[in-house]
C-alpha positions, 0 to 999 in steps of 0.5 A: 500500500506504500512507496518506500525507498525500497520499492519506489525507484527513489521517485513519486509516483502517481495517485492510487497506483497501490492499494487503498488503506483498510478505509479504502483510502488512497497515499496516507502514507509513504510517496510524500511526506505530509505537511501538517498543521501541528506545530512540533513539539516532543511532548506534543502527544501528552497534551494531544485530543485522543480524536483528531488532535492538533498541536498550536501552542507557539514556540519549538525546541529549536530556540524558539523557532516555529518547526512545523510536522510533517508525517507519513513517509516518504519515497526516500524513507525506510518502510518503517517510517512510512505510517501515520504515526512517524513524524518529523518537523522541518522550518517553515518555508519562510523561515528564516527569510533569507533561506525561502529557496528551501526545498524538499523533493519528498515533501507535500500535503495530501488531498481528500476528494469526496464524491 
């Protein structure tokens, strides 16, 4: 169901060319990491709703920096980093703004369509 680095070529691939989830959902883990709008912090977790948390408090670990999550694997990630519950946290883009040409190439957001 997932593009890992052990089976991805090291590229993305296109939408839905591996099997849904359990929930009949699409890429919710691996091709790209995915943005989030949780801010990081390493004891987040403990201050998290059980049902769909989310993470705001300002600041961060790293001087006081805003670091924001991401999750889910990637195309470059070993398989076992390649789930929901496996994050990490980059700087925003615009942070620091001398630095705005940052970039990922594995790195993006998830979109959900209904019908």
């Amino acid at each position: 169901m997932t593009w890992y680095l052990g089976n991805s070529n090291r590229s993305t691939h296109a939408v839905a060319t591996k099997e849904p989830n359990s929930l009949g959902l699409f890429d919710m883990n691996g091709n790209v990491h995915e943005w989030c709008a949780d801010l990081y912090r390493g004891w987040a977790y403990r201050k998290h709703k059980r049902n769909n948390p989310l993470f705001r408090e300002e600041g961060g670990e790293l001087g006081g920096s805003i670091q924001q999550v991401y999750r889910g694997g990637s195309w470059n990630s070993k398989q076992k980093f390649a789930r929901c519950a496996a994050r990490s946290y980059e700087l925003p883009l615009d942070w620091p703004p001398h630095l705005n040409a940052y970039r990922m190439n594995d790195l993006g957001f998830r979109l959900v369509r209904s019908k």
